[in-house]
SEPA-398212 format. One line per 4 residues: their letters; for each residue x, y, z of C-alpha. Coordinates in pm, 1 decimal. Layout:
REM residues N
A	X Y Z  ...;
***
This chain:
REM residues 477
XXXX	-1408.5 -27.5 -1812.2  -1072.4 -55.2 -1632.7  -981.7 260.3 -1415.7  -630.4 351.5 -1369.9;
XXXX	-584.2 697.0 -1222.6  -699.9 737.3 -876.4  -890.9 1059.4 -786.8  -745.5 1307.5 -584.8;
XXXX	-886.7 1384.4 -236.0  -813.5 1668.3 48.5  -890.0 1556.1 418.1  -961.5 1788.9 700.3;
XXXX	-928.0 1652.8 996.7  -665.9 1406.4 1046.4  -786.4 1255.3 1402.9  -914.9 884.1 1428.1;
XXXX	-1113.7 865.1 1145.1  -952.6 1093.6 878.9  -607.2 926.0 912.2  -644.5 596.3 1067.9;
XXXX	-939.0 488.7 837.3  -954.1 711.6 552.5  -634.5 792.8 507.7  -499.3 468.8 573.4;
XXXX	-732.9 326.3 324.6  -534.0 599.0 96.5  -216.2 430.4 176.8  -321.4 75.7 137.1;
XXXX	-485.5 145.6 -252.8  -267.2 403.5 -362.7  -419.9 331.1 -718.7  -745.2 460.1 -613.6;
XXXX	-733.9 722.5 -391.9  -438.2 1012.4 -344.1  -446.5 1256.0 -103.3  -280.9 1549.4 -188.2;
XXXX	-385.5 1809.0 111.2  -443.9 1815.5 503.8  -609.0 2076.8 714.7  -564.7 1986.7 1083.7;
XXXX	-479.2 2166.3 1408.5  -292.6 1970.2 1578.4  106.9 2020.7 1503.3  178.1 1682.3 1551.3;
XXXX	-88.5 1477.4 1377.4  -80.9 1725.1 1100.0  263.1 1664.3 1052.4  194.1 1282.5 1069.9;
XXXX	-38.9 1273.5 844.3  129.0 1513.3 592.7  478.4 1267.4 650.9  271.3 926.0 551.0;
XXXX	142.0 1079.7 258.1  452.3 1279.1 87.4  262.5 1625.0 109.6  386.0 1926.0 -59.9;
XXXX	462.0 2183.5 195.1  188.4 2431.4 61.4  -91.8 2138.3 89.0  -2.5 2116.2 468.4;
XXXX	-283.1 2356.6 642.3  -389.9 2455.6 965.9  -747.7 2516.2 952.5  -1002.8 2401.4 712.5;
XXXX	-1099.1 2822.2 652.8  -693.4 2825.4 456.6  -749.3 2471.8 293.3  -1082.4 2597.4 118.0;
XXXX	-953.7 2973.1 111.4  -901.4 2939.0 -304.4  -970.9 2729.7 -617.4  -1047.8 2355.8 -570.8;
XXXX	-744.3 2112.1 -584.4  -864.1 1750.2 -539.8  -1169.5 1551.3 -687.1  -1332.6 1524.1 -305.8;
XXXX	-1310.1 1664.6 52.0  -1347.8 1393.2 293.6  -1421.8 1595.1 622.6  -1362.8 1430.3 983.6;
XXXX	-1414.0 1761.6 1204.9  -1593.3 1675.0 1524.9  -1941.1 1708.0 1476.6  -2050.1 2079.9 1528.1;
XXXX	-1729.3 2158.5 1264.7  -1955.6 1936.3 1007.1  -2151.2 2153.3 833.2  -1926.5 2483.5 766.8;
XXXX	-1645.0 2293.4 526.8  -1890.0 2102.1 411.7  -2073.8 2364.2 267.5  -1788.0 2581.6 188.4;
XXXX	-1635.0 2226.3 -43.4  -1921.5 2173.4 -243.6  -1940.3 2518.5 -381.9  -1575.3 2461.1 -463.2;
XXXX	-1774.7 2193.0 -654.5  -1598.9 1874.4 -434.8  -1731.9 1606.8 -395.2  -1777.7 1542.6 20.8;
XXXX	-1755.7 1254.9 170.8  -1844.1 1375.0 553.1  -1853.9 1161.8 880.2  -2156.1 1136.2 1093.7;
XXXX	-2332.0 1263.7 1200.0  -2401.6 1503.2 903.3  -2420.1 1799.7 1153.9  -2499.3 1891.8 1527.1;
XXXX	-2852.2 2041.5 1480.7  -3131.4 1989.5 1246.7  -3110.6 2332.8 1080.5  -2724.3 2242.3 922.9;
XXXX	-2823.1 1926.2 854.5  -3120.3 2113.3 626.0  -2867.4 2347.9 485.3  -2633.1 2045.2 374.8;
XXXX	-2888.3 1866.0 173.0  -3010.4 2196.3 19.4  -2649.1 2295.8 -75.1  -2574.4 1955.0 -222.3;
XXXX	-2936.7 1969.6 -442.7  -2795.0 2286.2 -530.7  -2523.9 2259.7 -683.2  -2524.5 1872.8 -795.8;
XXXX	-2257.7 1704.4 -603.0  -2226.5 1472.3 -441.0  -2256.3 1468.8 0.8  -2209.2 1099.2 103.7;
XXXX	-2225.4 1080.0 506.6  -2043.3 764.1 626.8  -2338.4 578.5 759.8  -2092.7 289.9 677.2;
XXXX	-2363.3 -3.3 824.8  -2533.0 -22.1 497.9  -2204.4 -96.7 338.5  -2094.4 -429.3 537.1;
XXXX	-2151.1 -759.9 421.2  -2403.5 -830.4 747.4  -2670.3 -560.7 701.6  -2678.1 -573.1 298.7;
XXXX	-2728.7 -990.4 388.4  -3030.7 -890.8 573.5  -3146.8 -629.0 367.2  -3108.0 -861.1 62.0;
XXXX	-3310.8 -1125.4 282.0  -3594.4 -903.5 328.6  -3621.9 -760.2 -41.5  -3657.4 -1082.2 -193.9;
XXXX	-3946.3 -1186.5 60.1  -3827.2 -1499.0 239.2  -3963.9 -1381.4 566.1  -4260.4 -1261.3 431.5;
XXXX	-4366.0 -871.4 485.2  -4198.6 -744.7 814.1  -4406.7 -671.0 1139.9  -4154.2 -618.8 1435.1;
XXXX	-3781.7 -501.6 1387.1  -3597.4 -517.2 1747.3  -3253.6 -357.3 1693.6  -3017.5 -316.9 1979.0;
XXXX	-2696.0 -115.4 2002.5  -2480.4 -293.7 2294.7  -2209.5 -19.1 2347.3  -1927.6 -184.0 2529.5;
XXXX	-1862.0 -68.7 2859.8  -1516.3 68.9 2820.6  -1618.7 178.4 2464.9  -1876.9 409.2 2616.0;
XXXX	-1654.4 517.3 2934.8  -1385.4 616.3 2651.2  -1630.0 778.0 2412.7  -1879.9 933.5 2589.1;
XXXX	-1793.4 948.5 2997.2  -1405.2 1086.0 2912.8  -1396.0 1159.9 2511.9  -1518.8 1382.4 2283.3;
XXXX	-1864.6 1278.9 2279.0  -1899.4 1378.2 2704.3  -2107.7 1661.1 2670.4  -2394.1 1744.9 2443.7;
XXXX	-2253.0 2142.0 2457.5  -1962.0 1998.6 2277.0  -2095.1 1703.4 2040.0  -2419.9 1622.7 1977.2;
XXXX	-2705.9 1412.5 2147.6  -2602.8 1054.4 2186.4  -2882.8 909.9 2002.5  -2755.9 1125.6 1701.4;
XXXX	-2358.4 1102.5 1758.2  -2367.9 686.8 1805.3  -2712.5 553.5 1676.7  -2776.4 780.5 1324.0;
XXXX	-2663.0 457.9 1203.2  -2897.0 233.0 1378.9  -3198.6 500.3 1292.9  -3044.4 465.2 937.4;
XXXX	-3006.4 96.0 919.0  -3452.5 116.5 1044.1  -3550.0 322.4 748.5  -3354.0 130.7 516.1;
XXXX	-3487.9 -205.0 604.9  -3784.2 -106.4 626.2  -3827.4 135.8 310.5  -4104.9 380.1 411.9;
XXXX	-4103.5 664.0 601.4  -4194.7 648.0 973.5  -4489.3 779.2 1161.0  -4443.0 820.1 1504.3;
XXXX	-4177.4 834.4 1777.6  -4134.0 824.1 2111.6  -3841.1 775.7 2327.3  -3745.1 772.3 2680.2;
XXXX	-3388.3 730.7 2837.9  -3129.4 913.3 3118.3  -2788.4 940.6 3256.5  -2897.4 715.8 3556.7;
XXXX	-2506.5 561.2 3630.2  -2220.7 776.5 3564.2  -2276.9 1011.1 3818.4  -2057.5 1081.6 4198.6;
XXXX	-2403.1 935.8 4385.4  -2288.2 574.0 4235.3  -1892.5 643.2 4263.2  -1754.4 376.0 4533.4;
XXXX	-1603.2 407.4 4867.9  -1244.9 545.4 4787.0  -1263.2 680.0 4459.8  -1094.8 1004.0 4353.8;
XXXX	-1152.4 1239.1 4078.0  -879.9 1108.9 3840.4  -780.5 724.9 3870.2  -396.5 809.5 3951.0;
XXXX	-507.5 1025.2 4242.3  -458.6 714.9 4469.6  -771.6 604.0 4406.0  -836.6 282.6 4660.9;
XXXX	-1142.8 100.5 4366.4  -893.3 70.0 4158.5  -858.6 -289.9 4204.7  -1216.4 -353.8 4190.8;
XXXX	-1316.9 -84.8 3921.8  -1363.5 -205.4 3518.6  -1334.2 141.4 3447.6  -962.3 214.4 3623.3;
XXXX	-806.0 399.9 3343.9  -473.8 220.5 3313.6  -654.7 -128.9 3325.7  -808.9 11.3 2969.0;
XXXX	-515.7 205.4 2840.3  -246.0 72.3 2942.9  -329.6 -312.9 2995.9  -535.7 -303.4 2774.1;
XXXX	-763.5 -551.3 2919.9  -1107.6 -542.0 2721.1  -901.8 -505.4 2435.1  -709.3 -824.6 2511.7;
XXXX	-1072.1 -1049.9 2585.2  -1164.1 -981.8 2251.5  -815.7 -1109.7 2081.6  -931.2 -1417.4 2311.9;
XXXX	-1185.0 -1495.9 2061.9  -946.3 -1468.5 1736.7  -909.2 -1721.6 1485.9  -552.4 -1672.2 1532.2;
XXXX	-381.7 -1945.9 1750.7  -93.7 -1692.7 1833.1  -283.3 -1416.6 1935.8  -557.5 -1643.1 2154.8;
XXXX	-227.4 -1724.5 2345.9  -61.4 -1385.7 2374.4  -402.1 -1264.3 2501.4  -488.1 -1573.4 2705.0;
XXXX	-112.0 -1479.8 2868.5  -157.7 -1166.1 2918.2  -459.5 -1167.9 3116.9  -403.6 -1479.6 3321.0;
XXXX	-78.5 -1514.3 3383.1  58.2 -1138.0 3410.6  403.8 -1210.0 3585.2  486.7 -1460.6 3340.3;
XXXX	374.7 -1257.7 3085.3  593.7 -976.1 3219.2  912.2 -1177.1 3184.6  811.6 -1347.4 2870.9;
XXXX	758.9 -998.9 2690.6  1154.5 -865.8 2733.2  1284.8 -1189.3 2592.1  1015.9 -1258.1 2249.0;
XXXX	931.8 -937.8 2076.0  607.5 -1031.2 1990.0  464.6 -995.0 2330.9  587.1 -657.0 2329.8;
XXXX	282.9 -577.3 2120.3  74.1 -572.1 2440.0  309.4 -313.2 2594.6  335.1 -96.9 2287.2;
XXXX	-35.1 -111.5 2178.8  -130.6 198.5 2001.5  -464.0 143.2 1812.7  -805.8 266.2 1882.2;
XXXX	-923.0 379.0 2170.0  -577.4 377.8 2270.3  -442.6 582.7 1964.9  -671.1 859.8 2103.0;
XXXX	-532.2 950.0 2464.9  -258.0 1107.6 2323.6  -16.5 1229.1 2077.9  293.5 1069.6 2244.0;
XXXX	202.2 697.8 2272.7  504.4 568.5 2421.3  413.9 394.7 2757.4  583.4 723.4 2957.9;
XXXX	342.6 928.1 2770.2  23.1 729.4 2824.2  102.5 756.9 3178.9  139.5 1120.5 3146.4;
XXXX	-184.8 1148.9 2945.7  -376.7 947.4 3231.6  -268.5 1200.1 3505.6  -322.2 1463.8 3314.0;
XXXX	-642.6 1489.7 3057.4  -980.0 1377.2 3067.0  -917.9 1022.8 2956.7  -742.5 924.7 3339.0;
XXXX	-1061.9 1112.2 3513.1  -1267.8 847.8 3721.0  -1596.9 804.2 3537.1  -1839.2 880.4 3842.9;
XXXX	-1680.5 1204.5 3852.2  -1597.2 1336.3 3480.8  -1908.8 1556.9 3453.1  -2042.6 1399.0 3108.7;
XXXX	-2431.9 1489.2 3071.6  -2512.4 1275.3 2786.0  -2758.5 976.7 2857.7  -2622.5 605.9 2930.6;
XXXX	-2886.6 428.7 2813.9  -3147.5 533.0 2569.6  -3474.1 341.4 2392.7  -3626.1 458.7 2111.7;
XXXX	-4028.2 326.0 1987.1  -4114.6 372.9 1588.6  -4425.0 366.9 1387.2  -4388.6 350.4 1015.9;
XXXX	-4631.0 470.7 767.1  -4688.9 116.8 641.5  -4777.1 -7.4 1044.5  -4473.4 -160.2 1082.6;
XXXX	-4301.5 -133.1 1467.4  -3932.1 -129.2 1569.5  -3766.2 -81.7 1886.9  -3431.0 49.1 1933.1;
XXXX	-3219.0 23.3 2261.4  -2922.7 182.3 2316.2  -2708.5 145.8 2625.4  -2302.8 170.6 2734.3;
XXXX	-2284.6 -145.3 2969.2  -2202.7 -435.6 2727.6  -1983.6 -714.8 2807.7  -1922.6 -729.6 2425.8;
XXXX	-1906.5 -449.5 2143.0  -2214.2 -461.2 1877.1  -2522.0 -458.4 1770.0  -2807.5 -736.8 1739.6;
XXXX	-3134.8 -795.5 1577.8  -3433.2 -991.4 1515.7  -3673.2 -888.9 1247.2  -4040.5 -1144.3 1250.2;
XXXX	-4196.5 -1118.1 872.9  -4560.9 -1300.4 814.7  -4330.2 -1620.6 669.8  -4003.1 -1629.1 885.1;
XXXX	-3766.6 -1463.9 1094.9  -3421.6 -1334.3 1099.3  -3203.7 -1302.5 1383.7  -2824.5 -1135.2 1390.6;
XXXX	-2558.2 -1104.5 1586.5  -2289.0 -847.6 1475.2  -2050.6 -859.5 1729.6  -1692.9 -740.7 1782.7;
XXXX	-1565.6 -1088.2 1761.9  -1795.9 -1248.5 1495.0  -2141.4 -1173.2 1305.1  -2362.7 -1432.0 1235.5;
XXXX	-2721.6 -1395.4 1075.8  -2975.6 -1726.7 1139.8  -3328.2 -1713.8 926.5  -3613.1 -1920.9 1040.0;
XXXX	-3888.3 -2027.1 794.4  -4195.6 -2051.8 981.8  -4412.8 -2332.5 741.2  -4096.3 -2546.4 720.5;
XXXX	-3999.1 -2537.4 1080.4  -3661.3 -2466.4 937.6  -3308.4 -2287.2 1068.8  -3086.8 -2142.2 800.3;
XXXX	-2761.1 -1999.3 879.2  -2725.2 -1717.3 624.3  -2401.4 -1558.8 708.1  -2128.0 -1679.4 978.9;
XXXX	-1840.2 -1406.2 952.9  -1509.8 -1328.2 1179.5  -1450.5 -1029.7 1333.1  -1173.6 -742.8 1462.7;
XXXX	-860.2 -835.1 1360.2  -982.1 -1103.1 1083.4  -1139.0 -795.3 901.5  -975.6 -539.6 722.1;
XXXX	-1170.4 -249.0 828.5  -1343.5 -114.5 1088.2  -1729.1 -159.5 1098.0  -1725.7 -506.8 1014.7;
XXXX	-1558.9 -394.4 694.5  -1833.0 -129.2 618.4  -1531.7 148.1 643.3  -1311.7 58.0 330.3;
XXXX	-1652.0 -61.3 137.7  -1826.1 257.7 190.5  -1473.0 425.0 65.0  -1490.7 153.4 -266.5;
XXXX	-1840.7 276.6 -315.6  -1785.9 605.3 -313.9  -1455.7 622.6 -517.1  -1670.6 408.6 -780.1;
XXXX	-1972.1 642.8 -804.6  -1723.2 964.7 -853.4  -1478.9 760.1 -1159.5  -1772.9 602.0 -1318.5;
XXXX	-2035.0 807.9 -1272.0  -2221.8 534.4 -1114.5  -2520.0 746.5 -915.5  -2838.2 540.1 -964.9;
XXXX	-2748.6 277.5 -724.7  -2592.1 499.3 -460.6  -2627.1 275.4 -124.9  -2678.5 628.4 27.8;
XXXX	-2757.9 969.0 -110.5  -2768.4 1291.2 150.1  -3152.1 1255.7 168.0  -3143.7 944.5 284.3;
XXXX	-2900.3 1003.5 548.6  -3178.5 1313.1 648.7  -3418.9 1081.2 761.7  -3218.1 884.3 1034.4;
XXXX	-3107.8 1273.9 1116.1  -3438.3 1390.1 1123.8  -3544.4 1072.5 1344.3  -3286.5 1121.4 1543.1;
XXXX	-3391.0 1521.7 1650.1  -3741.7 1396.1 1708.5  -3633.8 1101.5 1942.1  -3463.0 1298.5 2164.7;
XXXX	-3723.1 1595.8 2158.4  -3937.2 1300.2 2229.6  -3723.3 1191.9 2500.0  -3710.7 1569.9 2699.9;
XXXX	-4030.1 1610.5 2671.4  -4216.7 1276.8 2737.7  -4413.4 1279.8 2457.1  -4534.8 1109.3 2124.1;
XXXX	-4370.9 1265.8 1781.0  -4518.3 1313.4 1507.6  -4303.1 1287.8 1204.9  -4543.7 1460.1 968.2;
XXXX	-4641.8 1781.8 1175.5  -4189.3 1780.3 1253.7  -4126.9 1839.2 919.4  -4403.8 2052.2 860.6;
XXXX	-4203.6 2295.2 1151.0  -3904.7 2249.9 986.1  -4104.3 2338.0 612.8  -3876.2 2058.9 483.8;
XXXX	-4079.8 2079.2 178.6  -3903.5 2441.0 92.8  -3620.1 2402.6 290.8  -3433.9 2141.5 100.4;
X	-3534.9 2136.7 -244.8;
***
């Protein structure tokens, strides 16, 4: 059955994710999606946003409380508030009867995030949260790997998240994920996927928990001789600081070691320029446009400093908001490295580590099944996924895959195929294979919550006698 009118969809929020992901997906494959509404805050990307997708003045709104004031307009609500503004329009949209597709994490504390998948049991529609990991061609390799038994039946899952160093510096040292007052723990705000991508593989419910992790780095007793509370303050470590604000803003320097790794020839030497040869670079840049792009860079994390990203107003945003703070004196209280120890009910283990001092972006894994193993890589630059058969003494390499720029969407390309999947399931009706449903994003919620409780208070978790607290029994069905 061939579909040819795309569904309608209203966005609120129209920050990083609303309009660089899912409402650029909207402008890419116009004959899927349309938006047709905005609700954001902010003058100037509302008025962005509204521009690149030809809205009617009255579908331009302020606040998500005018947006969702009346009668439904569009098929879904895709909602990309920060996280403790999840769970209000969320709510509020599906009894409008939309159909939600909401960023993670689903909400901020465990209560909303009970409330969400009662509401969506409720009333029958649909509440897809974009735990996008399931979606990209790496994870459903190894998921597809371990359902059709060619390791065996799994004992050990190691799973590490390798947050870049600038990446968690931007995110969660300067940005919006700094303090847990404003966000949400780290383990929940970042890793929901990881805890996600667990229960998945695995299939059962788990057990027990039991975590342990600290801020232990980003704090003025490890700042170094010199340093000042914002980089442009004359700060004398500049030179021999990795986290000097214009070095990652404005140079653009981790940015420009990945492009090092591109299968591109012309970007491997624009980067390769850039970095080594700076005064050449320099002159090269006013005479061949293309090297301009290093200069006028304005994607992610970039794209998030400010709202004026000519170079003038990077500057300005460095000496003036928290992105240009020096990281050993920002005040952020959420942890910098985190591990995480899980149980299952069918006596499987897993470790997961989480940590913000990576040399490169992503994740990696090894899972050892009672026939073979499986070890991944799914890096910023590439993703490869090697299976060992134990009897044979044999290597396989499953998947080999290119990364960042090679890919069309973010998340190894889990962003635009979570968006496919989701479009699909709302024109054909297609709910029995759902990738994710709102209970299954609960659990890596739920194991989330307990990890950290676990974490404050230095004890084992037990997942049974949590939910029997939270009478999840009643609660959401």
């Amino acid at each position: 059955m061939e579909i040819t009118n795309p569904i309608t969809a209203v966005v609120i929020g129209a920050g990083n994710r609303g309009k660089d992901v899912y409402g650029r997906y909207a402008l890419i494959y116009p004959d899927k999606i349309t938006v047709v509404a905005v609700a954001e805050p902010n003058k100037i990307r509302r008025d962005e946003f509204a521009t690149q997708h030809n809205l009617e003045p009255d579908m331009i709104f302020e606040t998500w409380e005018d947006l969702l004031k009346h009668q439904k307009v569009a098929d879904v609500a895709i909602i990309t508030t920060q996280d403790q503004m999840h769970a209000q329009p969320s709510l509020r949209a599906m009894e409008l009867g939309y159909q939600v597709l909401l960023e993670k994490p689903m909400a901020s504390n465990l209560e909303e995030c009970i409330h969400l998948v009662k509401k969506a049991n409720e009333t029958g529609t649909q509440l897809r949260i974009a735990q996008v990991l399931r979606y990209t061609q790496f994870f459903q390799a190894i998921k597809t790997i371990v359902s059709e038994g060619k390791i065996g039946e799994i004992m050990s899952i190691d799973l590490r998240e390798n947050v870049s160093y600038f990446h968690y510096a931007h995110s969660f040292v300067r940005g919006n994920w700094s303090k847990l007052e404003n966000s949400s723990p780290m383990i929940l705000a970042k890793s929901c996927h990881d805890l996600d991508l667990l229960y998945w593989l695995v299939g059962v419910p788990v057990r027990n928990i039991c975590s342990f992790g600290s801020l232990k780095y980003f704090t003025p007793n490890n700042a170094p001789q010199g340093a000042t509370k914002r980089c442009l303050d004359g700060c004398t470590a500049a030179s021999s600081c990795k986290y000097y604000a214009p070095r990652i803003y404005i140079e653009i320097v981790p940015l420009l070691r990945i492009a090092t790794k591109s299968s591109s020839r012309k970007v491997r030497i624009i980067s390769k320029l850039a970095l080594n040869y700076p005064t050449i670079f320099d002159s090269l840049k006013k005479i061949i446009p293309s090297f301009r792009a290093v200069e006028n860079y304005d994607g992610w994390p970039v794209s998030v400093i400010s709202d004026d990203l000519s170079l003038n107003g990077k500057w300005n945003a460095l000496k003036t908001n928290g992105y240009g703070k020096c990281v050993y004196f920002a005040e952020n209280d959420v942890v910098d490295h985190q591990v995480v120890i899980l149980e299952f009910e069918n006596e499987v283990t897993a470790t997961f580590t989480m940590h913000g001092f990576s040399h490169e972006e992503g994740r990696t894994i090894r899972i050892d099944g009672t026939k073979g193993t499986i070890i991944g890589e799914f890096l910023a630059s590439h993703a490869n996924i090697f299976m060992f058969n134990h009897l044979e003494g044999t290597e396989q390499l499953v998947l080999s895959q290119r990364m960042g720029v090679e890919t069309e969407s973010g998340h190894g390309g889990g962003d635009f195929a979570l968006m496919d999947s989701f479009i699909n399931s709302i024109q054909m009706k297609e709910t029995n294979d759902l990738l994710t449903t709102a209970e299954d994003s609960f659990e890596s919620h739920i194991l989330a919550f307990a990890a950290e409780d676990s974490r404050l208070q230095k004890k084992v978790i037990s997942l049974d006698e949590y939910r029997k607290q939270a009478d999840l029994e009643n609660n959401i069905r």
